[in-house]
C-alpha positions in Angstrom: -45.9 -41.5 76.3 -42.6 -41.4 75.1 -40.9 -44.3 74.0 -37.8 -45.8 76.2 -36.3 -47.6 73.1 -34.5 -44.4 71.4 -34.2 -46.4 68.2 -37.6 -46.6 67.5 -40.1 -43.5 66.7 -43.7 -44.3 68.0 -45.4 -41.0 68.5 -46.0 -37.7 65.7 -43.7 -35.5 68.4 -41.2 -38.4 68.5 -41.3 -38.1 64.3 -41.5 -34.2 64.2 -37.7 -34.3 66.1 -36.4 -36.3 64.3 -37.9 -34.7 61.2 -36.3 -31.7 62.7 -32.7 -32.7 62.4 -33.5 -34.4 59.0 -32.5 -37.8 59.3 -34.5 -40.6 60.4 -31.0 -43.4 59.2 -31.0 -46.7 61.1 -34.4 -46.1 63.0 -37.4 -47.6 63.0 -41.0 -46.2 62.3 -43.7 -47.8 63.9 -47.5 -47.5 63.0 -47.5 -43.9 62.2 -49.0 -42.0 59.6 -45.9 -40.1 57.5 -47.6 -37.4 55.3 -44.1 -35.1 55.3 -42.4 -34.5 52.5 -38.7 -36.8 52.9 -37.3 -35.7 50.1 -34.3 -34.3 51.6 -34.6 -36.3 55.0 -32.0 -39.5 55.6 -33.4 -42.7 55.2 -30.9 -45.0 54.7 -31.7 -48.3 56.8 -34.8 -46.6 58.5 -37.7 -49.2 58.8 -41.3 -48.1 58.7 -43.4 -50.5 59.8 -47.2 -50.5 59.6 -47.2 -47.0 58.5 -49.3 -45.0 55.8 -48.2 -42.7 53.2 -50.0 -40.3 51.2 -48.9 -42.4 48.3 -47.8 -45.3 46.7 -44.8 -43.6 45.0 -43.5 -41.9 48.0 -43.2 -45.3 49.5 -41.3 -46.3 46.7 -39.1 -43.1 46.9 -38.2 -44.8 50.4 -37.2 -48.0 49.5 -35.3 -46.8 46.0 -33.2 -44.3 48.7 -32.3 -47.7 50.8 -35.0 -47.8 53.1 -37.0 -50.8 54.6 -41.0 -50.2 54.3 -43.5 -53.2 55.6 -46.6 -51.6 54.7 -49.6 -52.0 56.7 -52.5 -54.7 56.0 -54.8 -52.8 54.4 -57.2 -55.6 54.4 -57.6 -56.0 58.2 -59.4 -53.7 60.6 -57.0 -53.4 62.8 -53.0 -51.4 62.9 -50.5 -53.9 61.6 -48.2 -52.1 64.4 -50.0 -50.0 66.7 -47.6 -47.3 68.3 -49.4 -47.1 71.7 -51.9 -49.7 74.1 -55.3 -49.6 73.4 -58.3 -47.3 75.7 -61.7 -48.9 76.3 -62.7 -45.7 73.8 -60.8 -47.4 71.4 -62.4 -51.0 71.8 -66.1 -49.6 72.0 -65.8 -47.5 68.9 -69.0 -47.8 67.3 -71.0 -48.8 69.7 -73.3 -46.1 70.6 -74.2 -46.2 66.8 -74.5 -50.2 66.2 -74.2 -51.9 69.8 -72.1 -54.8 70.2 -72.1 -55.8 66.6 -70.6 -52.7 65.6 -68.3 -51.8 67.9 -64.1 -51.9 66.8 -63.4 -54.7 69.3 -65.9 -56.9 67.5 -65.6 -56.3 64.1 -61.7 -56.9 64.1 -63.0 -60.8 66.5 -65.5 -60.8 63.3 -62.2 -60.5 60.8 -60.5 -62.8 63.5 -62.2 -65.5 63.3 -63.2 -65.1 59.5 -59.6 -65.4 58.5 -59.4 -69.0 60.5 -58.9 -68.0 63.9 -55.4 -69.2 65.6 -55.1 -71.3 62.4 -55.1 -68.3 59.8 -52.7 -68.8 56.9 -49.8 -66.8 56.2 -50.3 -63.2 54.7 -53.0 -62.7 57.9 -50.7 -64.5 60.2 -48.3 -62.3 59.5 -49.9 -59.3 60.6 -51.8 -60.2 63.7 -47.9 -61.1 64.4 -47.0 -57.6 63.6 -50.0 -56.3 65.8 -48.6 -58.5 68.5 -45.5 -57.0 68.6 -46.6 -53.5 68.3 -48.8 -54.7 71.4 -45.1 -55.5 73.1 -43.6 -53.1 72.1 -46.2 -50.0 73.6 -46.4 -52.4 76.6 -42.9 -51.7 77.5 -43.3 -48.3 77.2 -46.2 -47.8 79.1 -44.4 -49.8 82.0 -41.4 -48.4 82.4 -41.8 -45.9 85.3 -44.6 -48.6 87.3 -42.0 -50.9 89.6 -42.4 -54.5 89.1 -42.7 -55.0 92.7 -45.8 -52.4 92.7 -47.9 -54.8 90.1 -50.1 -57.2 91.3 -52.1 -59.5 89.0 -56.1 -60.5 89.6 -56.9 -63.9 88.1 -60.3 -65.5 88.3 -63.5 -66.7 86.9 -65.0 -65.0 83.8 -68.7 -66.3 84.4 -68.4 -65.1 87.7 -72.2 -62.6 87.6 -71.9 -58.9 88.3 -73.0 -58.8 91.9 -71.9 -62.1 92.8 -70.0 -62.3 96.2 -66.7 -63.0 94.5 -67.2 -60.1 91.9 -67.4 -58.0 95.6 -64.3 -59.3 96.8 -62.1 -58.8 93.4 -63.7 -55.6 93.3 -62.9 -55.0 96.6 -59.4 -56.4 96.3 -58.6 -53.8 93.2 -60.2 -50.9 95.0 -57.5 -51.9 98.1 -54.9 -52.0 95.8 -55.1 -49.5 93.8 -55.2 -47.2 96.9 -52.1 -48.4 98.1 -50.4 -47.4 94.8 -50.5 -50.5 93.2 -51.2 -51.3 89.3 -54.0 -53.7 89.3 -53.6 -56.7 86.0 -56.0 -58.7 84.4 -56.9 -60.7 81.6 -59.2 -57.9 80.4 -62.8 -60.3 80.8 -65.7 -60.0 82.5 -66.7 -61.6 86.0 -63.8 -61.5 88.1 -61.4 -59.9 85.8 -63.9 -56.5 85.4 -64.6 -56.5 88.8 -61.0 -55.7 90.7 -60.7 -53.1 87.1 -64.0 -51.6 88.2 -62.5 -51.6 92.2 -59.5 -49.8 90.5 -61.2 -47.3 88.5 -63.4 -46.3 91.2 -60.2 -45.6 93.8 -60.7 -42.1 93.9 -64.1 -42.9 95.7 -65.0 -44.4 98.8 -66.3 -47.9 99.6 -69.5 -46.8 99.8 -69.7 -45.4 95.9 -68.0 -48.9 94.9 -70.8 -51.4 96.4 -73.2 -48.4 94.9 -71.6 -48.8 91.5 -71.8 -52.9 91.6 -75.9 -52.3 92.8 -75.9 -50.5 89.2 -73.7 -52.9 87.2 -76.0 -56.1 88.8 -78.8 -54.7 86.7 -77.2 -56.3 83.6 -75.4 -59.4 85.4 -75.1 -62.0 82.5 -71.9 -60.8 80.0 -73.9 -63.2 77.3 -76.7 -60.2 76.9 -73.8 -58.2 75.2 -75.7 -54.7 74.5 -77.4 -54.7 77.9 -73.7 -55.6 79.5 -71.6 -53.8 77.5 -74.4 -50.1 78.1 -74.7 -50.5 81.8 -70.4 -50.2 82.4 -70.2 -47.6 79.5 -73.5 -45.5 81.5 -71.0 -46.5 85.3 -67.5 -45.2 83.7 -69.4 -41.7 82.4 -70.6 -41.2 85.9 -67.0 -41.5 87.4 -64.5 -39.6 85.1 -60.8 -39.3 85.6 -58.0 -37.7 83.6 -55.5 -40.3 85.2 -54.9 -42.8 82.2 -53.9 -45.6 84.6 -57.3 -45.3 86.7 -58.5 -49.1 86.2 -55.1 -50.5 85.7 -54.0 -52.6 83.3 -55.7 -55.7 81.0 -54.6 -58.4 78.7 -57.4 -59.5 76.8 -57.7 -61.3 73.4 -59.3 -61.3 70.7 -59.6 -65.6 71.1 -62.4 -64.7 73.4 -63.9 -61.7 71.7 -67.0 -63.2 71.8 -67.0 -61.6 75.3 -67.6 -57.7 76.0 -64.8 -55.8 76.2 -64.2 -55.4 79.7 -64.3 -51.0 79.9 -63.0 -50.5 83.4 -59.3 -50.8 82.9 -57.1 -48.2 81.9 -55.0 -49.0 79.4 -55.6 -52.4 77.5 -52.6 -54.6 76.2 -55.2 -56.7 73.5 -53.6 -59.8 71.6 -54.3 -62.2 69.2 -52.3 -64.7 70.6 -53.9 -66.5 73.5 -50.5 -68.3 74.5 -48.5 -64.6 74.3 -51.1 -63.1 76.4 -51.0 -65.9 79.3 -47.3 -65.2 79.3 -47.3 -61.9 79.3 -49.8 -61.2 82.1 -48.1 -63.3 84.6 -44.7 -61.7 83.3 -46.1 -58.4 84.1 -47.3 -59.3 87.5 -44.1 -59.9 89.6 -45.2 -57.9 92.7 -47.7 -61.0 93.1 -50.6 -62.9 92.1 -54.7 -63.4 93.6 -55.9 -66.2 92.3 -59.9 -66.0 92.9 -62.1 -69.1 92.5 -61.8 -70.3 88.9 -61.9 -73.4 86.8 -59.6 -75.3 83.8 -58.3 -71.2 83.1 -57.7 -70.3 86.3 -55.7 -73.7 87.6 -53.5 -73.5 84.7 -52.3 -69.7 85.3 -51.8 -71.3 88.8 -49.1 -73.2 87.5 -47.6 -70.9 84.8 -47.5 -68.7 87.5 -45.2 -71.1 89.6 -43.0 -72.4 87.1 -42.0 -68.7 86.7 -41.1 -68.8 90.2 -39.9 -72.0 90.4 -37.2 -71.1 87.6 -37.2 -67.3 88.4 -37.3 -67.0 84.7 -39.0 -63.5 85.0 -37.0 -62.5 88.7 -38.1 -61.9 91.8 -41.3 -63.5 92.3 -44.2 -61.7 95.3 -46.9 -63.7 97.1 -50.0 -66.2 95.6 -52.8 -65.4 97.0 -56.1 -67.4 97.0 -58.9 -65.8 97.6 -61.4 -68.0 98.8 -60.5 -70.6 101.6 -63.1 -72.8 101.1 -62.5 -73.1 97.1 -59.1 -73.5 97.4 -58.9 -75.6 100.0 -62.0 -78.1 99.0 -63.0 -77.6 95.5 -59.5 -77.0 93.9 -56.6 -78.0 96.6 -53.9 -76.2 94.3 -52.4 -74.5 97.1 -51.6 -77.5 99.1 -49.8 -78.6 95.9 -47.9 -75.2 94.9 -46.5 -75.6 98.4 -45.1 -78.9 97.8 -43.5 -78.0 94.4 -42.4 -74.4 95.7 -40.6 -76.4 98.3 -38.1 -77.4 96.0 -37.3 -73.7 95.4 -37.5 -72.8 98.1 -40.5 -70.5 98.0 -43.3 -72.3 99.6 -44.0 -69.3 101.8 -45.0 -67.2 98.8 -48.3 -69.4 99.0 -51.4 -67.8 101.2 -55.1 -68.8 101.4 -57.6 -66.3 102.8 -61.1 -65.1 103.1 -60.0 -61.8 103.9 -59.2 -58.7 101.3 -57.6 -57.2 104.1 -55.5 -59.8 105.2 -55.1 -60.3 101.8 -53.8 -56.2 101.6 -51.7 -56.7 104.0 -49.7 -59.6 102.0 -49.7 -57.6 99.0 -49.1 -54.3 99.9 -46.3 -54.8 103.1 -45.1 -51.1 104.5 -42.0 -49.8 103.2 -39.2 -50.3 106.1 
């Protein structure tokens, strides 16, 4: 996909243009391997980020003709500035050969959490930062032609089972939506999260092959067995191919919780190591509106993330909360009764809705066009 910020080269065909016209002056490089001779290519405040070179000296040949090279952390598993959103491919790498343990998305949790977590010191710090960014960065391109208004975010439970009647109704939710043209968004786990990607992936079929696909998937409910989990989805998505790369929607995992499988079904993957950039950026991304399933402490507090955005309309024009789940919501957790009274004061009470219904629930989402 190309990119949308025309100062910034983040594909080989983007590079081989520029090549073209020999100058790559004041832009910026991002994650991209540079084996071209630039010898008589303009480089003068160009920035290569995260790139490789086929040598040492021809990255010094940069930098001696006034260019700006941060090199890429050869120490980490992972691209110090990836030029494009991950693919469940990429995160399950490794897998048919090793299982969990040796999959991509677990060996870079594995580097993760040996470098001290959220608390790693400075020269690691620096390039999950970089990562981070590059994560941004390909997000924005990947959005720019989905309308704001057409993204609706699923939140929910992660230890919700495979089978479970709320892993039915979020996948039954993300099959609705993403029939009516709308880009389904999750935090990238398993239990509720996987289920309304799995509804999404599974569009293209009828209701019928969805509840036969969750029969399949409640084989291996518990996410904790990670082989047995992580097989059983890889075995469902090869039965149901697609060419569309947005067939599952869109996740925001993070490698915080890596001890969790790598949730398969969406279809592109915006994976951080920041925990607190990913909350933000999930409920930034969802301004057509919000389903809240039943959830705990993780849930609740993306409830009220989610409505100081709207209170403040720091991110704009803010669509519907939706709690799925009346009895939850209104017993359990009361957090609707409570959004209303704080929405109030923005006016925007009526953007709160509790229901037992994915259809009613459709209908709130998904309005006709006038």
């Amino acid at each position: 996909m190309p990119s949308t910020t025309p100062l910034e080269i983040e594909s080989q065909e983007e590079l081989a243009e520029h090549l073209a016209r020999h100058s790559l002056a004041g832009l910026t490089v991002q994650g991209l391997t540079v084996a071209a001779d630039l010898s008589h290519v303009k480089v003068k405040d160009a920035v290569f980020i995260g790139c490789t070179f086929p040598t040492l000296a021809a990255e010094a040949a940069l930098v001696r003709r006034g260019a700006h090279v941060v090199p890429a952390a050869d120490w980490a598993p992972y691209p110090t500035h990836p030029a494009r959103l991950y693919t469940s491919a990429d995160l399950v790498a490794g897998f048919a050969d090793g299982g969990f343990e040796n999959m991509y998305d677990t060996r870079v949790y594995r580097h993760f959490v040996a470098e001290g977590g959220p608390n790693a010191g400075v020269r690691e710090a620096l390039a999950q930062r970089l990562h981070d960014h590059g994560i941004d960065n390909a997000l924005s391109d990947a959005l720019a032609d989905v309308p704001s208004s057409h993204r609706i975010g699923v939140m929910g439970g992660h230890a919700e089972p495979r089978g479970s009647a709320a892993y039915r109704l979020a996948a039954a939710l993300g099959h609705g939506l993403a029939r009516a043209g709308r880009l389904v968004v999750t935090g990238g786990g398993p239990g509720v999260m996987e289920a309304a990607n799995l509804g999404s992936a599974l569009a293209g079929y009828d209701a019928a092959t969805l509840t036969g696909a969750i029969g399949e998937l409640e084989r291996a409910p518990d996410f904790r067995q990670h082989d047995t989990y992580t097989r059983a989805a890889l075995k469902l998505q090869a039965a149901h191919p697609t060419d569309d790369p947005w067939a599952g929607g869109l996740s925001v995992p993070t490698w915080l919780y890596g001890h969790e499988p790598a949730n398969v079904f969406a279809g592109q993957i915006a994976k951080y190591f920041s925990n607190a950039i990913r909350e933000d950026v999930i409920l930034r991304v969802s301004r057509g509106g919000i389903v809240f399933a039943p959830g705990r402490a993780g849930t609740v507090q993306e409830v009220f993330q989610a409505a100081t955005k709207t209170y403040y309309a720091s991110d704009g024009d803010s669509g519907p909360f939706v709690f799925l789940g009346r009895r939850f919501w209104t017993e359990d957790i009361p957090a609707p009764a409570l959004l209303r009274t704080l929405l109030s004061g923005a006016g925007a009470a009526d953007l709160v809705h509790v229901t037992d219904d994915v259809d009613e629930a459709l209908a709130i989402l998904c309005p006709p066009t006038p």
